[in-house]
Backbone as CSV, one residue per row, in Angstrom:
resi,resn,N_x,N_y,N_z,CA_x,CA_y,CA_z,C_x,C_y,C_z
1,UNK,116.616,87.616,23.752,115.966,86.855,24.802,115.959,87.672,26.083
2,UNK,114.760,87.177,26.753,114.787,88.259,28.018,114.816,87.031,29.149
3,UNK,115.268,88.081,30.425,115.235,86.794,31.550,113.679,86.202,31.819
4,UNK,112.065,87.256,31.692,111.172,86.583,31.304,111.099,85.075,31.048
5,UNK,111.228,85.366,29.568,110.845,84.557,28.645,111.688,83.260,29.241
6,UNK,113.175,83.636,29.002,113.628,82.029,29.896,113.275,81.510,30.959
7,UNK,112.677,82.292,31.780,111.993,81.853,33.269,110.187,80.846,32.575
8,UNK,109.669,81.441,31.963,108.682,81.265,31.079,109.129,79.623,30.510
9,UNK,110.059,79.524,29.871,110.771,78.337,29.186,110.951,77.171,30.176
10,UNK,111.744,77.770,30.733,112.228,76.751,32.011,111.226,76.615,32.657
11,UNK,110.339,77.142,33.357,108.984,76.746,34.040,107.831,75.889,33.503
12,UNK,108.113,76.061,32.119,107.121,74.749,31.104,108.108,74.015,31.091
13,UNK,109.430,73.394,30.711,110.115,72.631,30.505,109.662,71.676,32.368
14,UNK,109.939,72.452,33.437,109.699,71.745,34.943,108.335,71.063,34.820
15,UNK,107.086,71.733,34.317,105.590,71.580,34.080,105.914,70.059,33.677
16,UNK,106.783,69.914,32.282,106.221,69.139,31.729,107.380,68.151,32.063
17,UNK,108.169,67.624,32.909,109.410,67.240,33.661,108.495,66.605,34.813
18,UNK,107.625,66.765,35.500,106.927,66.552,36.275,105.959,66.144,35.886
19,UNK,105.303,66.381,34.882,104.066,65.116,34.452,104.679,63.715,33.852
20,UNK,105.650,64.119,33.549,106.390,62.607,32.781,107.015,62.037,33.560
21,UNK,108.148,62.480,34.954,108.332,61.400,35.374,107.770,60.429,36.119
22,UNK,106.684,60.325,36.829,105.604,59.382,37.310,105.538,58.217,36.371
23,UNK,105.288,58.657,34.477,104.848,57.653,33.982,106.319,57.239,33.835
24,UNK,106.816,58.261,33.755,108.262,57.234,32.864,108.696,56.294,34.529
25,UNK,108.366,56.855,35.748,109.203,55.751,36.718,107.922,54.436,36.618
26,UNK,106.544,54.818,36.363,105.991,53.259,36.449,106.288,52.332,35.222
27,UNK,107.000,53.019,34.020,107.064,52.264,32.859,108.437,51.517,33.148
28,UNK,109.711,52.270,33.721,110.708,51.703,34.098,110.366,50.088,35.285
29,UNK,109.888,50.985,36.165,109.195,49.839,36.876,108.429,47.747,36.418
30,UNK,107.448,48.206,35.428,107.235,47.737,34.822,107.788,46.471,33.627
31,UNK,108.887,47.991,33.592,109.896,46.409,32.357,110.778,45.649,33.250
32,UNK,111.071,46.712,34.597,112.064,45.542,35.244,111.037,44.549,35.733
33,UNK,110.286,44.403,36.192,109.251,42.796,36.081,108.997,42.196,34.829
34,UNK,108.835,42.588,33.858,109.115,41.898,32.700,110.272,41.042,32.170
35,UNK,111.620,42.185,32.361,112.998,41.236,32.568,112.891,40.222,33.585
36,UNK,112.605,40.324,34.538,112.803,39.085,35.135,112.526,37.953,35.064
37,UNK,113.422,36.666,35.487,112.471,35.676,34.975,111.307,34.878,35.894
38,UNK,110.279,35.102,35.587,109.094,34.151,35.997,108.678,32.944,36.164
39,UNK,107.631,32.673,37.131,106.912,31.298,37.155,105.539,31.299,36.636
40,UNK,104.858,30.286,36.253,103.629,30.556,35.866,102.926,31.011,37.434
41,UNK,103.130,31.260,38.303,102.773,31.405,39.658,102.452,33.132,39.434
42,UNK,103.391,34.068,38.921,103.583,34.976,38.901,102.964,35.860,37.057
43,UNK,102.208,35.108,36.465,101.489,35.697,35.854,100.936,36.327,35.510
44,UNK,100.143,36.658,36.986,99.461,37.538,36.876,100.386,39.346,37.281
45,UNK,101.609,38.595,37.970,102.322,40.266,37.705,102.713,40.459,36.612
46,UNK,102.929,39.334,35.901,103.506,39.874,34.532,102.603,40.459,33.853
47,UNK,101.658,39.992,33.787,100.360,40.104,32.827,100.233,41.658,33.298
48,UNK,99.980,42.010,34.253,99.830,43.334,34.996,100.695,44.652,34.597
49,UNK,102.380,43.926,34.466,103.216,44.754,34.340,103.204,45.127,32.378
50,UNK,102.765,43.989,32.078,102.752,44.480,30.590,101.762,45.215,29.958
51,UNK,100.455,45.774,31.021,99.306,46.663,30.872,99.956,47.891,31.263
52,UNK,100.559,47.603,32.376,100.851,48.696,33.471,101.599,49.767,31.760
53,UNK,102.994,48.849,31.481,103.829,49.271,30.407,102.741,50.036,28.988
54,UNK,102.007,49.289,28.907,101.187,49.282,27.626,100.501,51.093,28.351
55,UNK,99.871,50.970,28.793,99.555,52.719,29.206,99.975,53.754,29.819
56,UNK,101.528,53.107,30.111,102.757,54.117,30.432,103.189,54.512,29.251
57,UNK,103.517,53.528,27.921,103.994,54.054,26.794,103.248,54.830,25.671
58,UNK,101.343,54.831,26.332,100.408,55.863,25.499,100.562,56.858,26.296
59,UNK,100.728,56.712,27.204,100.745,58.599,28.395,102.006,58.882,27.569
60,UNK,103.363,58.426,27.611,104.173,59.204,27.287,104.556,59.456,25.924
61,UNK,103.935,59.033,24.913,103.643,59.267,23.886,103.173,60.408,23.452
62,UNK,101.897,60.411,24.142,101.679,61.847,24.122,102.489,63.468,24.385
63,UNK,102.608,62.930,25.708,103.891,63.664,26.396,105.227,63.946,26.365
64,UNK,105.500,63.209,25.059,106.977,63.758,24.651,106.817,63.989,23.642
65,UNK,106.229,64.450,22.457,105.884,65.531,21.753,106.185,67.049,22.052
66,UNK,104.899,67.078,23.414,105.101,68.596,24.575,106.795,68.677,24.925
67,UNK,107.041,67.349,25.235,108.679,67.588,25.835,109.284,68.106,24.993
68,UNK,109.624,67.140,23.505,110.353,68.041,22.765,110.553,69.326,22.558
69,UNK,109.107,69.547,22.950,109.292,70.965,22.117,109.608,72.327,23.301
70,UNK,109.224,71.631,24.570,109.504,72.551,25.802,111.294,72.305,25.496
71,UNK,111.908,71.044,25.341,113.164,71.249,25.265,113.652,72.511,24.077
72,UNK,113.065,72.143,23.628,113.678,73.013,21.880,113.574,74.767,22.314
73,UNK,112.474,74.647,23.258,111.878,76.330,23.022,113.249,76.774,24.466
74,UNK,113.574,76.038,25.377,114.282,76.211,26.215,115.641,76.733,25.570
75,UNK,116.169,75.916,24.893,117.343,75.744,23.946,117.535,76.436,23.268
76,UNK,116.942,76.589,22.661,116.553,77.736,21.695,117.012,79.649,22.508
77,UNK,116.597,79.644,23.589,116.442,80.614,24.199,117.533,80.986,25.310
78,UNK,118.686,79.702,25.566,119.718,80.068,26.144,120.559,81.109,25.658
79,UNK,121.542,81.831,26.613,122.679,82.525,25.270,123.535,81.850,24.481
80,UNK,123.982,82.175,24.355,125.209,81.168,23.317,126.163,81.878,23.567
Protein backbone atom coordinates (compact mmCIF):
# COMPACT_ATOMS: atom_id res chain seq x y z
CA UNK A 1 0.00 0.00 0.00
CA UNK A 2 1.17 3.43 -0.77
CA UNK A 3 0.36 6.69 1.12
CA UNK A 4 -1.41 7.57 -2.44
CA UNK A 5 -3.67 5.09 -2.61
CA UNK A 6 -4.80 5.51 1.16
CA UNK A 7 -5.24 9.20 0.66
CA UNK A 8 -7.27 8.01 -2.59
CA UNK A 9 -9.36 5.59 -0.07
CA UNK A 10 -9.96 7.88 2.57
CA UNK A 11 -11.00 10.73 0.23
CA UNK A 12 -13.85 8.41 -1.37
CA UNK A 13 -14.71 6.99 1.95
CA UNK A 14 -15.23 11.36 3.08
CA UNK A 15 -17.04 11.67 -0.70
CA UNK A 16 -19.28 9.22 0.22
CA UNK A 17 -19.60 10.18 4.28
CA UNK A 18 -20.92 13.37 3.04
CA UNK A 19 -23.52 12.40 0.62
CA UNK A 20 -25.11 10.13 3.23
CA UNK A 21 -25.20 12.08 6.09
CA UNK A 22 -27.90 14.68 4.98
CA UNK A 23 -30.12 11.67 4.14
CA UNK A 24 -29.31 9.65 7.03
CA UNK A 25 -29.92 13.08 9.44
CA UNK A 26 -33.46 13.69 7.53
CA UNK A 27 -34.33 9.94 7.94
CA UNK A 28 -33.33 10.11 11.69
CA UNK A 29 -35.33 13.19 11.81
CA UNK A 30 -38.22 11.74 10.39
CA UNK A 31 -38.68 8.63 12.63
CA UNK A 32 -38.35 10.79 15.63
CA UNK A 33 -41.86 12.35 14.45
CA UNK A 34 -43.08 9.14 13.82
CA UNK A 35 -42.22 7.93 17.47
CA UNK A 36 -44.00 10.43 18.81
CA UNK A 37 -47.28 10.34 19.83
CA UNK A 38 -49.86 12.25 17.72
CA UNK A 39 -53.20 13.94 17.22
CA UNK A 40 -55.27 13.61 14.29
CA UNK A 41 -54.43 17.50 14.18
CA UNK A 42 -50.92 16.57 13.28
CA UNK A 43 -51.37 14.23 10.37
CA UNK A 44 -50.35 15.79 8.11
CA UNK A 45 -46.67 15.82 9.77
CA UNK A 46 -46.90 12.44 10.15
CA UNK A 47 -48.07 11.67 6.84
CA UNK A 48 -45.08 13.93 5.66
CA UNK A 49 -42.55 12.37 7.91
CA UNK A 50 -43.37 8.89 6.64
CA UNK A 51 -42.65 10.14 2.81
CA UNK A 52 -39.93 12.22 4.04
CA UNK A 53 -38.57 8.46 5.64
CA UNK A 54 -39.86 6.52 2.60
CA UNK A 55 -37.17 8.52 0.20
CA UNK A 56 -34.53 8.82 2.79
CA UNK A 57 -34.49 4.98 2.96
CA UNK A 58 -34.34 4.74 -1.25
CA UNK A 59 -31.40 7.45 -1.29
CA UNK A 60 -29.64 5.44 1.21
CA UNK A 61 -30.14 2.32 -0.16
CA UNK A 62 -28.50 3.11 -2.85
CA UNK A 63 -25.75 4.70 -1.04
CA UNK A 64 -24.66 2.17 1.19
CA UNK A 65 -23.75 -0.30 -1.22
CA UNK A 66 -20.95 2.65 -2.40
CA UNK A 67 -20.37 2.86 1.48
CA UNK A 68 -19.63 -0.55 1.99
CA UNK A 69 -17.42 -0.85 -0.28
CA UNK A 70 -15.50 2.64 0.23
CA UNK A 71 -15.35 1.10 3.84
CA UNK A 72 -13.88 -2.28 2.72
CA UNK A 73 -11.41 -0.66 0.11
CA UNK A 74 -10.27 1.74 3.10
CA UNK A 75 -9.76 -1.29 5.40
CA UNK A 76 -8.47 -3.22 3.33
CA UNK A 77 -5.61 -0.76 2.74
CA UNK A 78 -4.66 0.20 6.34
CA UNK A 79 -1.36 -1.45 7.75
CA UNK A 80 -1.84 -4.03 10.02
Amino acid sequence: MTQATSQSSLMRLKRYLAEYRPQLEKAITAIQILEAPYSDADEEVFTQALADLHVCATVLESYSEGMVDAIDQFTEELPN
